[in-house]
PDB file of the backbone (N, CA, C, O) and the ligand in Angstrom, with CONECT records:
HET     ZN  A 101       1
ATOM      1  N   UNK A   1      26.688  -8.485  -0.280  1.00  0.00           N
ATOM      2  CA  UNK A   1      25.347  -8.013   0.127  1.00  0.00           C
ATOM      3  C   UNK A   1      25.178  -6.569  -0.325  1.00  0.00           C
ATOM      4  O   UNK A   1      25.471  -6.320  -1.495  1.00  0.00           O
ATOM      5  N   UNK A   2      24.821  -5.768   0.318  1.00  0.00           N
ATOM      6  CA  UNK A   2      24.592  -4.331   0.194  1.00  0.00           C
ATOM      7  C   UNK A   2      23.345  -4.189  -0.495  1.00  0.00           C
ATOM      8  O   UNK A   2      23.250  -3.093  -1.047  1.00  0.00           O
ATOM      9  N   UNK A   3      22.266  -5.015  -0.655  1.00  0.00           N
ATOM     10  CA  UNK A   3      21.010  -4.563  -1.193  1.00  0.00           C
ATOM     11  C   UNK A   3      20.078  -4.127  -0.357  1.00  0.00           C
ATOM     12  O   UNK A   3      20.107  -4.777   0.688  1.00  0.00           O
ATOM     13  N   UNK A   4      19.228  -3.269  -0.373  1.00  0.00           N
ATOM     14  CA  UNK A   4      18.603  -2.668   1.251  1.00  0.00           C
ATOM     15  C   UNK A   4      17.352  -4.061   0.637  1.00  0.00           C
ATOM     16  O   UNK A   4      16.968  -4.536  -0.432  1.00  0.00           O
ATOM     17  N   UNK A   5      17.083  -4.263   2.303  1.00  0.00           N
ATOM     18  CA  UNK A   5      15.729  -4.583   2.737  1.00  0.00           C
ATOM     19  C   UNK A   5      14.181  -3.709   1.833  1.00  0.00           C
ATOM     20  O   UNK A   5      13.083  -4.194   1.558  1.00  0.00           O
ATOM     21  N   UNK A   6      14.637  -2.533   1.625  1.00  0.00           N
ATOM     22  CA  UNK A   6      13.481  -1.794   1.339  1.00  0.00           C
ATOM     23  C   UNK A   6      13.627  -1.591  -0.422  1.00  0.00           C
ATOM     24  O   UNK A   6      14.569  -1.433  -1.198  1.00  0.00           O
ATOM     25  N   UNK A   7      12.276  -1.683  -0.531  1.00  0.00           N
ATOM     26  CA  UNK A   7      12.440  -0.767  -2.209  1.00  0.00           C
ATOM     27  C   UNK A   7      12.417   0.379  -2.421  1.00  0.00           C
ATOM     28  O   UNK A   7      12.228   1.039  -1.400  1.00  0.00           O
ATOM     29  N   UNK A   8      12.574   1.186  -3.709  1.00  0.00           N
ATOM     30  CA  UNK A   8      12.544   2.817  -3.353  1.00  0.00           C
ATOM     31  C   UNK A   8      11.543   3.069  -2.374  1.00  0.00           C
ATOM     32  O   UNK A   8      10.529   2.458  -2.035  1.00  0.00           O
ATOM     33  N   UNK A   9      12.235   4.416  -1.904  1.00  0.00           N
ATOM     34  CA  UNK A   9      11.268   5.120  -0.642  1.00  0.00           C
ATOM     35  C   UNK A   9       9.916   5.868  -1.584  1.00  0.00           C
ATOM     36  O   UNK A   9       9.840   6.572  -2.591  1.00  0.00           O
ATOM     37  N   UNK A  10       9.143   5.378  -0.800  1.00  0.00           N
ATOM     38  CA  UNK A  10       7.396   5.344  -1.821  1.00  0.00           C
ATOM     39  C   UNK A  10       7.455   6.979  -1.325  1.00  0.00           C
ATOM     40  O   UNK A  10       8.092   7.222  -0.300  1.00  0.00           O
ATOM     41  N   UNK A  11       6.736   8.182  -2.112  1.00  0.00           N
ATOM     42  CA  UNK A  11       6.861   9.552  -2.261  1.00  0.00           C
ATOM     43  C   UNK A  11       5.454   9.523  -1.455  1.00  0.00           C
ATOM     44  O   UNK A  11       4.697   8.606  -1.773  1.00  0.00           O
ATOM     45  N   UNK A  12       5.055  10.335  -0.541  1.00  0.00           N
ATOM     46  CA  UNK A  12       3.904  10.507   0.349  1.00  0.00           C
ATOM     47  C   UNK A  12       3.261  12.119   0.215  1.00  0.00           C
ATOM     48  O   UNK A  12       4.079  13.035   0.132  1.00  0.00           O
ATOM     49  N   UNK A  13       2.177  12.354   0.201  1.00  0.00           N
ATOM     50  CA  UNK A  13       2.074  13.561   0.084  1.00  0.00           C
ATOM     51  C   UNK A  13       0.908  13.663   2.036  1.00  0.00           C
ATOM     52  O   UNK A  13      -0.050  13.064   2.524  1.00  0.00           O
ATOM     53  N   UNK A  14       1.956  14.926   2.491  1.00  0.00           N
ATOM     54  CA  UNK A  14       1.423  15.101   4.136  1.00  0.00           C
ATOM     55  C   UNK A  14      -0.250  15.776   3.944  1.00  0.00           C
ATOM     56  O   UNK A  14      -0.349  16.974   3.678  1.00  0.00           O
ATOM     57  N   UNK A  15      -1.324  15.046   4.077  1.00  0.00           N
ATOM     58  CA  UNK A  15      -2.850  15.630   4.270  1.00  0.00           C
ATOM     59  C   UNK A  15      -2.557  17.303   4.832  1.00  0.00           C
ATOM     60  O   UNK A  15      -3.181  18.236   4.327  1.00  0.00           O
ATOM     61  N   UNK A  16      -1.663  17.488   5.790  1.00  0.00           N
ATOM     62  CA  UNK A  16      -1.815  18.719   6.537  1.00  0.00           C
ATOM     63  C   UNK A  16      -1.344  20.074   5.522  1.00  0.00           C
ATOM     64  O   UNK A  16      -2.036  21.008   5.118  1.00  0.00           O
ATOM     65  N   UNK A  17       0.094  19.775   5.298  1.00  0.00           N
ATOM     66  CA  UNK A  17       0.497  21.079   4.749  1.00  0.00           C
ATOM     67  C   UNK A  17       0.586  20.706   3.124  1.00  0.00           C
ATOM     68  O   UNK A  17       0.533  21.693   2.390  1.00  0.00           O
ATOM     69  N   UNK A  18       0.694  19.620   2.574  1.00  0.00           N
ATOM     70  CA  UNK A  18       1.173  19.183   1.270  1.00  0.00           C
ATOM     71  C   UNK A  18       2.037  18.835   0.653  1.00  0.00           C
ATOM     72  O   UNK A  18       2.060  18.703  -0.571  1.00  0.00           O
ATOM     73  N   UNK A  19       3.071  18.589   1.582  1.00  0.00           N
ATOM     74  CA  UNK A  19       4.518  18.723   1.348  1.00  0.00           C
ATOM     75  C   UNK A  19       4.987  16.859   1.260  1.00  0.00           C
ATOM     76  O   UNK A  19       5.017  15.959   2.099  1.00  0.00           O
ATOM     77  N   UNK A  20       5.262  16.934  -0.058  1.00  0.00           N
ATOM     78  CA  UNK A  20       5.582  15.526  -0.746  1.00  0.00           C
ATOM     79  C   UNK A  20       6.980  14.848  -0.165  1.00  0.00           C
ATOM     80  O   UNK A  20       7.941  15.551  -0.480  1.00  0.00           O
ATOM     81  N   UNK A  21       7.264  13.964   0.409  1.00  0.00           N
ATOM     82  CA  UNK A  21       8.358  13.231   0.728  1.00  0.00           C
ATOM     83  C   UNK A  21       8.100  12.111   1.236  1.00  0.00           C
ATOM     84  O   UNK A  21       7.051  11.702   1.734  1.00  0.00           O
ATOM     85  N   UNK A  22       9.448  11.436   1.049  1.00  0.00           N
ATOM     86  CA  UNK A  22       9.505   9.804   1.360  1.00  0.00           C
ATOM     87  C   UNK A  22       8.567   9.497   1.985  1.00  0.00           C
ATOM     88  O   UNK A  22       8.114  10.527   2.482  1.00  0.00           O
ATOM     89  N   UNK A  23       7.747   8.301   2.376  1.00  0.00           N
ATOM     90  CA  UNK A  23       6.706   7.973   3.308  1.00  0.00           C
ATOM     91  C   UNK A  23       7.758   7.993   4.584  1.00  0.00           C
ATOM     92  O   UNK A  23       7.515   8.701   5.560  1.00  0.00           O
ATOM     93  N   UNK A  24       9.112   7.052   4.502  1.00  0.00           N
ATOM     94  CA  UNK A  24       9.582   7.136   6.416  1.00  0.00           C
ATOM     95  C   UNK A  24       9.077   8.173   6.845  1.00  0.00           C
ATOM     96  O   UNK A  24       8.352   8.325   7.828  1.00  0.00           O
ATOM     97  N   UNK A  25       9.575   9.146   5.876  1.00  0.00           N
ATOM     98  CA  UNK A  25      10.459  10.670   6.611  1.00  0.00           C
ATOM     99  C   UNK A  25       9.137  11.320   7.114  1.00  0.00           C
ATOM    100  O   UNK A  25       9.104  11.835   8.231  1.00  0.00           O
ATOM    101  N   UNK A  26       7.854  11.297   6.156  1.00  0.00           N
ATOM    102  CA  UNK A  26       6.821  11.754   6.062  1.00  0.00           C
ATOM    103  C   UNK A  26       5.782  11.637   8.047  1.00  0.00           C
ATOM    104  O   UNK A  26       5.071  12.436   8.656  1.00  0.00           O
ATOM    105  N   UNK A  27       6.349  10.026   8.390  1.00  0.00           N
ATOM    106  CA  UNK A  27       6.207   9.801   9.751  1.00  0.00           C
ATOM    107  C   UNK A  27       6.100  10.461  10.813  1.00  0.00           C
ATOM    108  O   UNK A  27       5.321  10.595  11.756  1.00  0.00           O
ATOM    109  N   UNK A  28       7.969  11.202  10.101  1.00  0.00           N
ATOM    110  CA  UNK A  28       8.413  12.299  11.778  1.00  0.00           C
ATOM    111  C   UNK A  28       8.784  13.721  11.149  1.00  0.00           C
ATOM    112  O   UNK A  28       9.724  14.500  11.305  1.00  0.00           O
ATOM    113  N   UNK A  29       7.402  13.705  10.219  1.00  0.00           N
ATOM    114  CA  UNK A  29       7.175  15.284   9.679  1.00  0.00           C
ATOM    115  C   UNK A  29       6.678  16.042  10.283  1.00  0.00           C
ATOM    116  O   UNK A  29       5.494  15.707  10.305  1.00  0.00           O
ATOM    117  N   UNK A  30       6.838  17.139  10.975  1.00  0.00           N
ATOM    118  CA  UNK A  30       5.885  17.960  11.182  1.00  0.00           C
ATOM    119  C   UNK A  30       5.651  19.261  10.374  1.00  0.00           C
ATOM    120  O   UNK A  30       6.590  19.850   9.840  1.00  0.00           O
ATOM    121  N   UNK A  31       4.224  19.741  10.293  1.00  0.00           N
ATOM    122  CA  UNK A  31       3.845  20.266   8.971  1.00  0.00           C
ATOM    123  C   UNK A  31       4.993  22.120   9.392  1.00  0.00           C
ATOM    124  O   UNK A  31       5.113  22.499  10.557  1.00  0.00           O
ATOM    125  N   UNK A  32       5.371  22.591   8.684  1.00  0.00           N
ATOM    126  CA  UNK A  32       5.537  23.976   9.007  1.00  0.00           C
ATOM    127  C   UNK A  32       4.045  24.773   8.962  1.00  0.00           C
ATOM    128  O   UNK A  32       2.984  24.662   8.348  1.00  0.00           O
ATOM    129  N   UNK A  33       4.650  25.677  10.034  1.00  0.00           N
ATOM    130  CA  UNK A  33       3.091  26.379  10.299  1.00  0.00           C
ATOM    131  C   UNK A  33       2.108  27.234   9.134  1.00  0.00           C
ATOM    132  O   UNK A  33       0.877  27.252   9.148  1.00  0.00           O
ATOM    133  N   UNK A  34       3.090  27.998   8.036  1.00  0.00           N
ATOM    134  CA  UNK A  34       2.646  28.622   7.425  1.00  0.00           C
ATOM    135  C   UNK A  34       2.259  27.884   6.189  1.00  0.00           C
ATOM    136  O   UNK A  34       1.158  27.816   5.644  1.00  0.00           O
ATOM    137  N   UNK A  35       3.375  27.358   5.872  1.00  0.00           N
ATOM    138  CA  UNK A  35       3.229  26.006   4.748  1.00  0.00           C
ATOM    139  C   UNK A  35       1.477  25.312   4.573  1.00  0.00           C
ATOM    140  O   UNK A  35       0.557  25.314   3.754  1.00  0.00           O
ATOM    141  N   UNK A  36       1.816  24.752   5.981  1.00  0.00           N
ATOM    142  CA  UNK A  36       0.326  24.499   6.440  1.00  0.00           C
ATOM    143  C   UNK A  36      -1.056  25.095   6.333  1.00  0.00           C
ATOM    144  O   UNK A  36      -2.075  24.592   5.860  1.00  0.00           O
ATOM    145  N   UNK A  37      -0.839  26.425   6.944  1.00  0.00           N
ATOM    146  CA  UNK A  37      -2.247  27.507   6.466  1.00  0.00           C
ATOM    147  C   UNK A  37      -2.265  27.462   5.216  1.00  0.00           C
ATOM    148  O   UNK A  37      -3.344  27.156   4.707  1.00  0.00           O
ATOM    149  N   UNK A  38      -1.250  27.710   4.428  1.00  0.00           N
ATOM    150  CA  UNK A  38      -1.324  28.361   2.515  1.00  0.00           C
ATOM    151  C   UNK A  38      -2.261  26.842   1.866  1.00  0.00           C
ATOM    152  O   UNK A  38      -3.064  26.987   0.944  1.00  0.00           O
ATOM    153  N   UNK A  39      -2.022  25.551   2.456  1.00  0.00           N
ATOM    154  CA  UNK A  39      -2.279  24.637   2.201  1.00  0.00           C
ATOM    155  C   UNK A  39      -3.941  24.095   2.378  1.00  0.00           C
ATOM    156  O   UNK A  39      -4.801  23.553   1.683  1.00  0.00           O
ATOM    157  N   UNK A  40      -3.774  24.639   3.835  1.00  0.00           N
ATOM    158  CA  UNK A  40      -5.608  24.552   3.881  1.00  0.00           C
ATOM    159  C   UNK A  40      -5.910  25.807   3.331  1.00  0.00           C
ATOM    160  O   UNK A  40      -6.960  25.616   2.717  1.00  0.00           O
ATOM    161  N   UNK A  41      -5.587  26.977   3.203  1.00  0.00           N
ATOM    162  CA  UNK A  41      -6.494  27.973   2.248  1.00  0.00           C
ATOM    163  C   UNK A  41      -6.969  27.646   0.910  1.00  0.00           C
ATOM    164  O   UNK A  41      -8.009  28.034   0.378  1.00  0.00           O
ATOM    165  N   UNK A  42      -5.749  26.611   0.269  1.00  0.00           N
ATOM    166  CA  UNK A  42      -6.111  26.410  -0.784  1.00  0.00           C
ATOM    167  C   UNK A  42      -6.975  25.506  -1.239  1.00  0.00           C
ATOM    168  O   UNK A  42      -7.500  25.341  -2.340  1.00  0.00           O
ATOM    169  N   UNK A  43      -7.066  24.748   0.135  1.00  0.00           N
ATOM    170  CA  UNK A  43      -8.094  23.546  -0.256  1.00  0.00           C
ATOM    171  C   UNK A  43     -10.005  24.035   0.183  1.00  0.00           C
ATOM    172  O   UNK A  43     -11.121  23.560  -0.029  1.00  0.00           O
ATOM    173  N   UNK A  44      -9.456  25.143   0.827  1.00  0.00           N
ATOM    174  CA  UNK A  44     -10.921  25.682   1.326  1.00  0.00           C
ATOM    175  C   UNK A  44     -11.402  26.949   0.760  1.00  0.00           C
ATOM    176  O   UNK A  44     -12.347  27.598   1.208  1.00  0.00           O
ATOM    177  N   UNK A  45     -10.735  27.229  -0.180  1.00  0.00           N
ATOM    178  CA  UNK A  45     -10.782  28.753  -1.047  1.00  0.00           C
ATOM    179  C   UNK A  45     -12.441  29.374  -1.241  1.00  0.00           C
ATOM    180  O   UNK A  45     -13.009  30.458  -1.115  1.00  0.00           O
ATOM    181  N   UNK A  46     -12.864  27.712  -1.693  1.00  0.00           N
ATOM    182  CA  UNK A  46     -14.302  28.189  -2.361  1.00  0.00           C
ATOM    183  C   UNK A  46     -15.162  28.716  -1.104  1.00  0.00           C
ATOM    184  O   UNK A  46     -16.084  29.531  -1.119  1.00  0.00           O
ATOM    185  N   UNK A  47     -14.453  27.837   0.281  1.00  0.00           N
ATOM    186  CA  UNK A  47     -15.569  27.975   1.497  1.00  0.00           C
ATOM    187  C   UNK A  47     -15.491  29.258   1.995  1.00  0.00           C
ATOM    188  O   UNK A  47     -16.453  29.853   2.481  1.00  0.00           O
ATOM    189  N   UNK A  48     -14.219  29.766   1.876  1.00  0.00           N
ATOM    190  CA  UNK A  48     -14.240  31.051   2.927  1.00  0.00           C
ATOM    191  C   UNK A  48     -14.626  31.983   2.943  1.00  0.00           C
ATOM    192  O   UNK A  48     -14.323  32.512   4.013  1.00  0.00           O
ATOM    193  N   UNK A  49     -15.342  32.782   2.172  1.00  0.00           N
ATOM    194  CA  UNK A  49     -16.230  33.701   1.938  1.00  0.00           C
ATOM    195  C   UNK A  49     -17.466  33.591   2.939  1.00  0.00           C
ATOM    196  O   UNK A  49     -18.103  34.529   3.417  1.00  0.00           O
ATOM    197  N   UNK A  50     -17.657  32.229   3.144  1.00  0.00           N
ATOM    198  CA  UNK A  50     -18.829  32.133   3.413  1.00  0.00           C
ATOM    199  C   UNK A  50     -18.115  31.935   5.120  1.00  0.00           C
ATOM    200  O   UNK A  50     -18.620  32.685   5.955  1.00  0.00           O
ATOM    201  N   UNK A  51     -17.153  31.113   5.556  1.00  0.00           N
ATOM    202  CA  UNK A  51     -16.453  30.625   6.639  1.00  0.00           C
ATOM    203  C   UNK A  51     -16.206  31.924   7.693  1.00  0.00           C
ATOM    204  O   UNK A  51     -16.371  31.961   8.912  1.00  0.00           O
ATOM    205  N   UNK A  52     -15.733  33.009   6.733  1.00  0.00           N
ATOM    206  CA  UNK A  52     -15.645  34.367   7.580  1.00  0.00           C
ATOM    207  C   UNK A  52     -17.053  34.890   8.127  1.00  0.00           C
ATOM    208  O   UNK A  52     -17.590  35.164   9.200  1.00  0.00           O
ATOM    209  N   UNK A  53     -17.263  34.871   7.106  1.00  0.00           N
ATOM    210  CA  UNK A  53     -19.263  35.488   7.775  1.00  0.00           C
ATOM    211  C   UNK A  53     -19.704  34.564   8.746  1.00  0.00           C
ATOM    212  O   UNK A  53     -20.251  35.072   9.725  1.00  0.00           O
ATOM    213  N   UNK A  54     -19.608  33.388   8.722  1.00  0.00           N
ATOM    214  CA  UNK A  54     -20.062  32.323   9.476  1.00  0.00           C
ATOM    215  C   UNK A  54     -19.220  32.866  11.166  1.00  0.00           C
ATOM    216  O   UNK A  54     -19.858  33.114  12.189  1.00  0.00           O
ATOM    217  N   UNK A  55     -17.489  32.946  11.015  1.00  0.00           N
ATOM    218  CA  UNK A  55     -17.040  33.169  11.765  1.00  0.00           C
ATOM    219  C   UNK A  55     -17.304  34.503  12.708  1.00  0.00           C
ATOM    220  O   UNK A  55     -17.442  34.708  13.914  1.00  0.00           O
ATOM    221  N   UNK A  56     -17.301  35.144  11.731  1.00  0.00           N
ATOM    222  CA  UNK A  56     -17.933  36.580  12.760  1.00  0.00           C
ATOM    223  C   UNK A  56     -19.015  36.209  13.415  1.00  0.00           C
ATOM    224  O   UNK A  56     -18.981  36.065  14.637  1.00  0.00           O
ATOM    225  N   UNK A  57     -19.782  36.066  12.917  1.00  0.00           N
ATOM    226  CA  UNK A  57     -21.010  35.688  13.553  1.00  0.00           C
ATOM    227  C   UNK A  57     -20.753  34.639  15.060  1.00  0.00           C
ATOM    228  O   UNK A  57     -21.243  34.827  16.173  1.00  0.00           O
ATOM    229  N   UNK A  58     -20.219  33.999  14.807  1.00  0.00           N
ATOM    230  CA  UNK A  58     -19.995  33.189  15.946  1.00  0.00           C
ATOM    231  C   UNK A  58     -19.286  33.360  16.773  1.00  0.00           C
ATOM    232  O   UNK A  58     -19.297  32.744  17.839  1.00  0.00           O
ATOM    233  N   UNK A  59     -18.128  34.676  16.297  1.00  0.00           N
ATOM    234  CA  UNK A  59     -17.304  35.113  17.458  1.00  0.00           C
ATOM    235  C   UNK A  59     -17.963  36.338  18.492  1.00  0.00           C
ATOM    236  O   UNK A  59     -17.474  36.736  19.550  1.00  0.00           O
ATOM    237  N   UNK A  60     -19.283  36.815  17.799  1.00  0.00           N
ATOM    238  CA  UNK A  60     -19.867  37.256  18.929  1.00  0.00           C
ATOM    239  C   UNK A  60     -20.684  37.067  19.142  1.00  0.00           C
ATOM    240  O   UNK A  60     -21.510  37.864  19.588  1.00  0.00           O
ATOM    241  N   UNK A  61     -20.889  35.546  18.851  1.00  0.00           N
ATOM    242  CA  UNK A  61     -22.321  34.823  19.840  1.00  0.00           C
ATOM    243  C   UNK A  61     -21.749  34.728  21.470  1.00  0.00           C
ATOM    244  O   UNK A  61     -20.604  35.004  21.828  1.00  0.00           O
ATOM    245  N   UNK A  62     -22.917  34.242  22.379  1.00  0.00           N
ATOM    246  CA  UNK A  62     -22.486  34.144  23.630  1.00  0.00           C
ATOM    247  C   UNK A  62     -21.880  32.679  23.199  1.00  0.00           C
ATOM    248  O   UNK A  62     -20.815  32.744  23.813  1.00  0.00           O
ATOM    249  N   UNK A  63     -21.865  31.655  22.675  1.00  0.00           N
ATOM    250  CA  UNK A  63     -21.375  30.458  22.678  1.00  0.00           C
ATOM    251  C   UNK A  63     -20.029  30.616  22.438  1.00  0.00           C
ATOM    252  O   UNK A  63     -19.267  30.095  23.252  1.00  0.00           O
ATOM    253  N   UNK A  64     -19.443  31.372  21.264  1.00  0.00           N
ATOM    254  CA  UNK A  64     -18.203  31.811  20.441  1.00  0.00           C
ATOM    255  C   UNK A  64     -17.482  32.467  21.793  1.00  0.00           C
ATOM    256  O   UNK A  64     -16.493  31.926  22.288  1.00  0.00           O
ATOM    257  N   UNK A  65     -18.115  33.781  22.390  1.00  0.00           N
ATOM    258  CA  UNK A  65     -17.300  34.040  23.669  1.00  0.00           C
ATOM    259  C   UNK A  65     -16.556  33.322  24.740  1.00  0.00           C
ATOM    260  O   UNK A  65     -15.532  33.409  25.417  1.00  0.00           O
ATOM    261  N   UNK A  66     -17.417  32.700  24.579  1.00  0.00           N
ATOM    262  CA  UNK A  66     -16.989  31.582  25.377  1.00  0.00           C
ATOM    263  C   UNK A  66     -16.371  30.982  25.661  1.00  0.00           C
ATOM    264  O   UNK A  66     -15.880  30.977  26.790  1.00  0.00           O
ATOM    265  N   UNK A  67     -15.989  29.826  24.332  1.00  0.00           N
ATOM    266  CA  UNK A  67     -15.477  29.197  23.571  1.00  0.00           C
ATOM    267  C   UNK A  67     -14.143  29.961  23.240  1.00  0.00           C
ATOM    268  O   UNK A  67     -13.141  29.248  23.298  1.00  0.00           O
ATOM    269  N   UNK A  68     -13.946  31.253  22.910  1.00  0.00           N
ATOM    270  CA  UNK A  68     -12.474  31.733  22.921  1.00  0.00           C
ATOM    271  C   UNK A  68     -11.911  32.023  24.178  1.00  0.00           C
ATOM    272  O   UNK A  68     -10.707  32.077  24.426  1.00  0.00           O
ATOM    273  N   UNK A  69     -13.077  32.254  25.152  1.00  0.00           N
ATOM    274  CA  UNK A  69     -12.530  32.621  26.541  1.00  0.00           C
ATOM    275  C   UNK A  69     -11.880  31.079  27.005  1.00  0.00           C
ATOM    276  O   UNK A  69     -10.810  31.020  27.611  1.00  0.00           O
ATOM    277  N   UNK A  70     -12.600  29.960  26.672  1.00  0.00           N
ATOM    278  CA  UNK A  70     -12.525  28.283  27.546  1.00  0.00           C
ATOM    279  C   UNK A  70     -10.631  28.179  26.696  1.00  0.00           C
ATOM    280  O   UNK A  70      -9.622  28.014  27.381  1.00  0.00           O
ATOM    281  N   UNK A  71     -10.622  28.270  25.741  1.00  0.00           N
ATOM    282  CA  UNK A  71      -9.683  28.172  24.551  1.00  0.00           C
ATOM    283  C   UNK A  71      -8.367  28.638  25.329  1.00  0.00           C
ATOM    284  O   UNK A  71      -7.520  27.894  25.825  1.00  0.00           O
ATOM    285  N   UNK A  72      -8.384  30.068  25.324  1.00  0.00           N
ATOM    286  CA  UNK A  72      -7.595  30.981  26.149  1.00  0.00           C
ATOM    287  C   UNK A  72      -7.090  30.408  27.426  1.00  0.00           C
ATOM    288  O   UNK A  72      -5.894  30.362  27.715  1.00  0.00           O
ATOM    289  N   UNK A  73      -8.360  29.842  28.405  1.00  0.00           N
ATOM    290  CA  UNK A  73      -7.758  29.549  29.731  1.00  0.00           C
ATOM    291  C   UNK A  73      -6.813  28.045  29.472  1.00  0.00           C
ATOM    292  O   UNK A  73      -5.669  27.751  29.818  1.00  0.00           O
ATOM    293  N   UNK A  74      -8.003  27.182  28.610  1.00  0.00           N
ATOM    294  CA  UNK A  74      -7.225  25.809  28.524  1.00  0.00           C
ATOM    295  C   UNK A  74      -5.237  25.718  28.189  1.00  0.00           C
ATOM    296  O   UNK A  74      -4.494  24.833  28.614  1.00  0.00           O
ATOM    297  N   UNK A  75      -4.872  26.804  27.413  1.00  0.00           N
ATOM    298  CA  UNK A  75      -4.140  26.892  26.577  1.00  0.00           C
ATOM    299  C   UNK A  75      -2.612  27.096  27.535  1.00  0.00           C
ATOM    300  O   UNK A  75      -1.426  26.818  27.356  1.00  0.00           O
ATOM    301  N   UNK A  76      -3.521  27.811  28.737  1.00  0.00           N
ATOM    302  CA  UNK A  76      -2.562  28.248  29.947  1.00  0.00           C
ATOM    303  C   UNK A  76      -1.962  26.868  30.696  1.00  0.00           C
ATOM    304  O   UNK A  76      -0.988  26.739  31.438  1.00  0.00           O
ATOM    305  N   UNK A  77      -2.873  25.954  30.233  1.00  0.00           N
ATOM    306  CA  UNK A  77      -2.201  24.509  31.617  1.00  0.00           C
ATOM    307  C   UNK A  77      -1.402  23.687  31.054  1.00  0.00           C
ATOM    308  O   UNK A  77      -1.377  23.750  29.825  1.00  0.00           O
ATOM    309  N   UNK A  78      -0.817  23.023  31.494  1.00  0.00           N
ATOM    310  CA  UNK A  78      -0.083  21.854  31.008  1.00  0.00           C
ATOM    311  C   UNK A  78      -1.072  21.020  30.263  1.00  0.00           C
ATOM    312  O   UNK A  78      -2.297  21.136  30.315  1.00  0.00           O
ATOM    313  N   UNK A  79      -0.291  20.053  29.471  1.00  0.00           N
ATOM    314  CA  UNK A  79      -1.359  18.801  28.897  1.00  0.00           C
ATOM    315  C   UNK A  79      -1.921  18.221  30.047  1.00  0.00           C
ATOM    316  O   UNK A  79      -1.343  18.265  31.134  1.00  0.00           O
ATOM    317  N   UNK A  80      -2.718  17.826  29.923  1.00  0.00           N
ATOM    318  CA  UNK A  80      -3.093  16.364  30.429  1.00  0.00           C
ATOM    319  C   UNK A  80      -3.021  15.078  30.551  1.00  0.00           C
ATOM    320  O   UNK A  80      -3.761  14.594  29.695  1.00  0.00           O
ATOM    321  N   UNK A  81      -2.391  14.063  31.321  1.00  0.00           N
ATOM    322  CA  UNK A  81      -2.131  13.461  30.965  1.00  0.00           C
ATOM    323  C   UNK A  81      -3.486  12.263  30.841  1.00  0.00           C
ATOM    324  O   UNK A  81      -4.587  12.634  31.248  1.00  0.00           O
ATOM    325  N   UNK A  82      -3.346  10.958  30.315  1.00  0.00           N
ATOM    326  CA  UNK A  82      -4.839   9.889  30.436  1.00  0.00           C
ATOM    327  C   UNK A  82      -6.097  10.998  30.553  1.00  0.00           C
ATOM    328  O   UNK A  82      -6.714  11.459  31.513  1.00  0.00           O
ATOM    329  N   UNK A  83      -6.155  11.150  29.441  1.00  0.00           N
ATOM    330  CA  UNK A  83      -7.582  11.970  29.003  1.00  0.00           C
ATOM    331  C   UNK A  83      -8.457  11.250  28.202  1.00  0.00           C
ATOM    332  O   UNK A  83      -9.551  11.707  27.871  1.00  0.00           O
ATOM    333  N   UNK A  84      -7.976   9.950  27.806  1.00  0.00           N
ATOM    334  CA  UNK A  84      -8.600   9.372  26.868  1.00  0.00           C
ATOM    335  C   UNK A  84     -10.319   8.860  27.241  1.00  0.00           C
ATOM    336  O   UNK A  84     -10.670   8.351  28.306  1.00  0.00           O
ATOM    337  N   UNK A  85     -11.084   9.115  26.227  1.00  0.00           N
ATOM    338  CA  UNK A  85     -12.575   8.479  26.930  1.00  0.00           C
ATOM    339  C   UNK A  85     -13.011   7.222  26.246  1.00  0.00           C
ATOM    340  O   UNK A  85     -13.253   7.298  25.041  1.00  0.00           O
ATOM    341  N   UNK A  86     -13.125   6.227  26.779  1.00  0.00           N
ATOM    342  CA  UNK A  86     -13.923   4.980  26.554  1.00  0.00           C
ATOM    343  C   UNK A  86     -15.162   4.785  26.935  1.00  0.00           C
ATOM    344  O   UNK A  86     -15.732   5.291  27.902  1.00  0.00           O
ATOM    345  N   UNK A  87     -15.682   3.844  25.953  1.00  0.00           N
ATOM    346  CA  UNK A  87     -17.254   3.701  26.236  1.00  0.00           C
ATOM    347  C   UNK A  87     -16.428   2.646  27.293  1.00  0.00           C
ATOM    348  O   UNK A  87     -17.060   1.950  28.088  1.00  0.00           O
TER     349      UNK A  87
HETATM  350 ZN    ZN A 101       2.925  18.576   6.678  1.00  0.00          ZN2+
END
């Protein structure tokens, strides 16, 4: 015997950070953090010019305040557990 069950391990590329490997392995990848940013910068290069202005702007709307203040507190609790919403 000795022939695996599987055929070569198919090469996967991770949506998040970009980082190409086996599909298993790709499963119980998690992206590295920085890896990750360099990865969406590069895919959003053309937007951000415009994404920063957008962002300022919204970080001192009353909604944006807010929203970093809700962010901030949420961040303090444990998960939640059964949060899920169904129609
Ligand atoms: Zn990744």
């Amino acid at each position: 015997m000795g022939s695996s069950p599987f055929p070569k391990p198919k090469r996967a590329t991770c949506p998040g950070c970009g980082a190409e490997q086996p599909a298993q392995l790709l499963r119980h990848h998690v992206c590295d953090w920085w890896r990750w940013l360099d990865h969406q910068v590069d895919l959003r290069r053309d937007e951000l010019d415009g994404f920063e202005r957008e962002l300022g702007d919204y970080l001192t709307s009353t909604r944006g305040r807010f929203d970093v203040w809700y962010a901030e507190r949420e961040r303090g609790r444990p998960a939640q557990l059964g949060h899920s919403k169904r129609l």
